[in-house]
C-alpha atoms as an extended CHARMM CRD file, in Angstrom:
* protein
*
       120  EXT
         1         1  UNK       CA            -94.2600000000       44.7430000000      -85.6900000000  PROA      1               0.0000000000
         2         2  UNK       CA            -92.6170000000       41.7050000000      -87.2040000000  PROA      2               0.0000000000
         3         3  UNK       CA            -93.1250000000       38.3940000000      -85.0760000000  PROA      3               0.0000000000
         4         4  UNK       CA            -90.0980000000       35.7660000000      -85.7530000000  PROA      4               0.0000000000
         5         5  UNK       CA            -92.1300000000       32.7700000000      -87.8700000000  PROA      5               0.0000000000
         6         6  UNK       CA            -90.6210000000       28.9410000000      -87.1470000000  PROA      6               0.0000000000
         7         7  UNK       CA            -92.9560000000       27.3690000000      -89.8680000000  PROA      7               0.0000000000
         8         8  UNK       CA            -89.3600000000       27.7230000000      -92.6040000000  PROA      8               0.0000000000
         9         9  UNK       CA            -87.6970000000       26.0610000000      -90.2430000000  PROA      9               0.0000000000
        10        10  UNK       CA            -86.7490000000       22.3950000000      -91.4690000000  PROA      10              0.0000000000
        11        11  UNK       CA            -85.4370000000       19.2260000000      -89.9320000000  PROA      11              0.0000000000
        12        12  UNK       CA            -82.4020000000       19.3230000000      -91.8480000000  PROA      12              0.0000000000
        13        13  UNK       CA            -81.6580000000       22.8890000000      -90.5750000000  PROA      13              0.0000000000
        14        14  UNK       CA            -81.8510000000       21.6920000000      -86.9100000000  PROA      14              0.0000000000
        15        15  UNK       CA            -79.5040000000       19.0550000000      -87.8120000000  PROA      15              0.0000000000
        16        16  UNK       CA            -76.5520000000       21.3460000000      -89.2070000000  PROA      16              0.0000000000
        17        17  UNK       CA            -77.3940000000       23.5450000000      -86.2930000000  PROA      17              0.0000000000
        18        18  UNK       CA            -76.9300000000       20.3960000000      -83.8390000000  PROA      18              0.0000000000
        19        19  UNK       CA            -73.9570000000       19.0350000000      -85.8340000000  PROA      19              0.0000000000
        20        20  UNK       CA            -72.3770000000       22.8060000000      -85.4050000000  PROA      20              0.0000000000
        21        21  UNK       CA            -72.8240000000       23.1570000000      -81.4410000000  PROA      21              0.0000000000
        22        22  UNK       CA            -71.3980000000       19.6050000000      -80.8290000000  PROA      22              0.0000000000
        23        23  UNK       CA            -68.4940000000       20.2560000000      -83.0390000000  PROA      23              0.0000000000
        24        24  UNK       CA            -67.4250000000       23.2990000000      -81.2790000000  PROA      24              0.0000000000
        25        25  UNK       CA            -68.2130000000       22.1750000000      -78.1040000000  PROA      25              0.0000000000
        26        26  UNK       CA            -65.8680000000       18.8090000000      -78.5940000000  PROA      26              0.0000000000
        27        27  UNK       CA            -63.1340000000       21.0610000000      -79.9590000000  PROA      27              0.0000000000
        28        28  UNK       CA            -63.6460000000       23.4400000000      -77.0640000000  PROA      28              0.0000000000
        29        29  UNK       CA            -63.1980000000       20.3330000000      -74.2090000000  PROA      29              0.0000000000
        30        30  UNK       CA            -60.7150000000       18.7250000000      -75.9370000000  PROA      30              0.0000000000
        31        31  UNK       CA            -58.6680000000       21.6580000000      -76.0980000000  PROA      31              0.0000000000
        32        32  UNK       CA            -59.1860000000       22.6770000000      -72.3470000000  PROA      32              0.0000000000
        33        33  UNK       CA            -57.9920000000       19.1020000000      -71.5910000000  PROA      33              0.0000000000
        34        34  UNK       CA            -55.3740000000       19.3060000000      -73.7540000000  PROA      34              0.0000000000
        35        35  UNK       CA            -53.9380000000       22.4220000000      -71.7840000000  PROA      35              0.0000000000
        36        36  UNK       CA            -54.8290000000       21.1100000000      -68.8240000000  PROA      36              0.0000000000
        37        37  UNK       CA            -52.2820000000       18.4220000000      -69.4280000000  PROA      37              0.0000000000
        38        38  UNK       CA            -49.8090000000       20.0240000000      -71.0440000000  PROA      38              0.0000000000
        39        39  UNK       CA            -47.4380000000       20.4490000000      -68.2070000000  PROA      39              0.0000000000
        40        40  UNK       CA            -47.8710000000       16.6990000000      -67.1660000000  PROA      40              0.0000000000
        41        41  UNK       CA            -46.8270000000       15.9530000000      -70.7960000000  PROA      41              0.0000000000
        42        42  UNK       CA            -44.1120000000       17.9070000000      -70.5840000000  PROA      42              0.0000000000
        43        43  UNK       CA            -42.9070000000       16.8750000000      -67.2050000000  PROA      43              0.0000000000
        44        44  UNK       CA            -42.7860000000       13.3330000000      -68.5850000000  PROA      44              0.0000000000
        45        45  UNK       CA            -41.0500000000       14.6070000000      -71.4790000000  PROA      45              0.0000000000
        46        46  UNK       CA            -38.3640000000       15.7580000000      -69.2380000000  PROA      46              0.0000000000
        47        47  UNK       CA            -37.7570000000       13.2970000000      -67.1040000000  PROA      47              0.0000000000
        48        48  UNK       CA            -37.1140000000       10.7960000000      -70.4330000000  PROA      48              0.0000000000
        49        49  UNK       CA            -34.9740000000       13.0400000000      -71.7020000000  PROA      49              0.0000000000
        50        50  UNK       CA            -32.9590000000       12.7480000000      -68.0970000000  PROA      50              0.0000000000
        51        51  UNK       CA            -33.5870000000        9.2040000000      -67.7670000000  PROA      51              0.0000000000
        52        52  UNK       CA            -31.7320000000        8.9490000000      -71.4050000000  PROA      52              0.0000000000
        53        53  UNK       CA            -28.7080000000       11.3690000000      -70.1650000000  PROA      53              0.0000000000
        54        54  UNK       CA            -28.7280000000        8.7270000000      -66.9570000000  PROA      54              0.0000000000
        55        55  UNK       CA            -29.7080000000       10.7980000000      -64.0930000000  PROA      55              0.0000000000
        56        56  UNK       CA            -31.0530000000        9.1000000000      -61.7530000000  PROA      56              0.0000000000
        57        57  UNK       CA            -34.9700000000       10.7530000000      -62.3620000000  PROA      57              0.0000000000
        58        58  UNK       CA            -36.2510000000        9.4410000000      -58.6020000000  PROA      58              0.0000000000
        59        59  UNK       CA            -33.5110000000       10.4150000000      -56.4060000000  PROA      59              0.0000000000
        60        60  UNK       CA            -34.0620000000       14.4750000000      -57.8330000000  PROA      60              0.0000000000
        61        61  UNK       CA            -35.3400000000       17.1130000000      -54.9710000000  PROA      61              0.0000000000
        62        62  UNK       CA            -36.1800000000       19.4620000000      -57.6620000000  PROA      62              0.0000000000
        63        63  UNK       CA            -39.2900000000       19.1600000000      -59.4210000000  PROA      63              0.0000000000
        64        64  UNK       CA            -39.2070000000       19.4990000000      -63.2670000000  PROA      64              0.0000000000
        65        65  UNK       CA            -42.4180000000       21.7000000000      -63.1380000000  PROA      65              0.0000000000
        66        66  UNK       CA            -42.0000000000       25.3480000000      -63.9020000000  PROA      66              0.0000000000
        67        67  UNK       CA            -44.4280000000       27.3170000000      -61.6870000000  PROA      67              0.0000000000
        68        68  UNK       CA            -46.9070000000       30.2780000000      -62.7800000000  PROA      68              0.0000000000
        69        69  UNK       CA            -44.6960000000       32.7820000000      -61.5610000000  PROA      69              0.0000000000
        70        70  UNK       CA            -41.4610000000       31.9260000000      -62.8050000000  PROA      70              0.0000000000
        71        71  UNK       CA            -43.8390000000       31.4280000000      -66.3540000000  PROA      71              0.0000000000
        72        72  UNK       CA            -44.6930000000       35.0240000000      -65.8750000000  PROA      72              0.0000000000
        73        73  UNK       CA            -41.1950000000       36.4680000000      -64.6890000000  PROA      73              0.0000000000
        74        74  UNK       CA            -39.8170000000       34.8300000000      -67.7270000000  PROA      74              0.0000000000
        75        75  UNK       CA            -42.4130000000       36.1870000000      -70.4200000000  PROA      75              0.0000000000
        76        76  UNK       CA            -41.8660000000       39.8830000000      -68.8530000000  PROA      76              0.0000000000
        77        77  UNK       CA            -38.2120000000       39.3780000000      -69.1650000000  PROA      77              0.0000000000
        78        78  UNK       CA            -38.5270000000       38.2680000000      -73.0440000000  PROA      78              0.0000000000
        79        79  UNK       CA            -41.2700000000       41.4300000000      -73.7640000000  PROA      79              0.0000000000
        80        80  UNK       CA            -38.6550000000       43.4960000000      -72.3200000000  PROA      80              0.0000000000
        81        81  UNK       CA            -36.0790000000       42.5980000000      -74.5060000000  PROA      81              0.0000000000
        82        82  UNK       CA            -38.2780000000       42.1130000000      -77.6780000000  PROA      82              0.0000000000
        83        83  UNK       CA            -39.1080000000       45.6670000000      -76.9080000000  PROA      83              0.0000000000
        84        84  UNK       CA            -35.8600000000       47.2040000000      -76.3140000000  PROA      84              0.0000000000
        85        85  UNK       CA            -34.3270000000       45.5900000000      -79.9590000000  PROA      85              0.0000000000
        86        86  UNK       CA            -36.6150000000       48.4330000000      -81.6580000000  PROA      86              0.0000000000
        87        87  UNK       CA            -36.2940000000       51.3980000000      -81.9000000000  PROA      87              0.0000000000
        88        88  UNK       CA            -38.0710000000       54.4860000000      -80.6350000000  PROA      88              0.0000000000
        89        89  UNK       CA            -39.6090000000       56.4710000000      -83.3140000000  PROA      89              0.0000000000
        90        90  UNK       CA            -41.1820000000       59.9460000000      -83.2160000000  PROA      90              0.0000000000
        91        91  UNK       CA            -44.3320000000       58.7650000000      -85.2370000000  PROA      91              0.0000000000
        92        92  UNK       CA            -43.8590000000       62.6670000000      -87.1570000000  PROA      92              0.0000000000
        93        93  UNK       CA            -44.2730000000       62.8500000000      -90.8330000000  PROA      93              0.0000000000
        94        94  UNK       CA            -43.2160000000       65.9360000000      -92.2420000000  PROA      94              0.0000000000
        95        95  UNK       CA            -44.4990000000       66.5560000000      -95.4250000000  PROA      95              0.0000000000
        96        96  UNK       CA            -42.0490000000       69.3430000000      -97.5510000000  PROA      96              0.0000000000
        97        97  UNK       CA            -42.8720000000       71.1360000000     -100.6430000000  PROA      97              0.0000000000
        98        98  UNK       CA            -40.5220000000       70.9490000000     -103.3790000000  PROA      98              0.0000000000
        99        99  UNK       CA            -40.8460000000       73.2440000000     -106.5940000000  PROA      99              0.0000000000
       100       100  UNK       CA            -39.1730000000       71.9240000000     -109.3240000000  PROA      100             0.0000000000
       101       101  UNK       CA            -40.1080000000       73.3530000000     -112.5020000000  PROA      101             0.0000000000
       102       102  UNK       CA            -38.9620000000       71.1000000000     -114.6610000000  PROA      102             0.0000000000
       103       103  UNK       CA            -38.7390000000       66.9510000000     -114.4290000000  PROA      103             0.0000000000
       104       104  UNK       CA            -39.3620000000       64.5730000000     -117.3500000000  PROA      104             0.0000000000
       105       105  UNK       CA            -43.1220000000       64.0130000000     -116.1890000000  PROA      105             0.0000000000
       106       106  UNK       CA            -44.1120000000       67.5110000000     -116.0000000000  PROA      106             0.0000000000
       107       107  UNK       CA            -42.5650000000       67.4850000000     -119.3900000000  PROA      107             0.0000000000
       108       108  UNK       CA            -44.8590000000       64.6050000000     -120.7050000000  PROA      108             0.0000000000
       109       109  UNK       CA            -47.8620000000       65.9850000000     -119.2610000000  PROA      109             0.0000000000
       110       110  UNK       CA            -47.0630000000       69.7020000000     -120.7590000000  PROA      110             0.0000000000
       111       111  UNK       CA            -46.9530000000       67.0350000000     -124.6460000000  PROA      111             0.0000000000
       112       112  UNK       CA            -50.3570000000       65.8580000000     -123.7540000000  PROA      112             0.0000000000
       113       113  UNK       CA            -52.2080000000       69.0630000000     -123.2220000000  PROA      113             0.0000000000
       114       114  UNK       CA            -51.4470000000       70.6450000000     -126.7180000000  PROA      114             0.0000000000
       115       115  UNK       CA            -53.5680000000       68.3270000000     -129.1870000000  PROA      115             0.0000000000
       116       116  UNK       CA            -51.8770000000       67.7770000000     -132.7100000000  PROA      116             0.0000000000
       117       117  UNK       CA            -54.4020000000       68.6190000000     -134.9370000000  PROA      117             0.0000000000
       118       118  UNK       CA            -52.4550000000       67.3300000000     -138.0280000000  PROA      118             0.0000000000
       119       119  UNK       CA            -52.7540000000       63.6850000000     -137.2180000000  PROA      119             0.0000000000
       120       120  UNK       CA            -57.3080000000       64.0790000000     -136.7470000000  PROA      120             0.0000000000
């Protein structure tokens, strides 16, 4: 039975192993905040882009939000195209014989069986 042994265990390998987890980990919340407020971004995006085509951004009803399920109805309508443009295949590979007795290789290979004896 082998028992796990700590005594090669450094301070400078706890360190890179420290540095490591709090890397990830800021990447990791920074991106979940990042997508968290993505569509807040956006919205604010959107309503400069109005405010710079002069509509009137606080008298609009409509909110410039696009909800999950008009997210998801529109990504099932683009896979369904994107899968209609190609086309169906049979995924069969027939594999044919052909004899042909003579071709240029065949030829070549024919040369290099005979040995010249004249040029040893």
């Amino acid at each position: 039975m082998i028992l796990a042994s700590f005594e090669h265990i450094t301070n400078e390998h706890i360190t890179i192993a420290l540095v490591g987890y709090i890397i990830v980990f800021t990447v990791l919340v920074s991106l979940v905040t990042l997508f968290y407020n993505l569509p807040k971004i956006l919205s604010i995006e959107a309503r400069n882009r109005l405010k710079k085509k002069g509509v009137d951004v606080s008298q609009q009803k409509e909110p410039t939000q696009v909800s999950g399920e008009e997210n998801a109805a529109i990504s099932m309508a683009l896979h369904l195209f994107f899968s209609e443009i190609h086309d169906e295949e049979s995924n069969v590979i027939t594999i044919r014989k052909v004899s042909r007795s003579y071709s240029p290789w065949s030829s070549k290979i024919y040369g290099l069986n005979t040995l010249n004896r004249k040029n040893w």
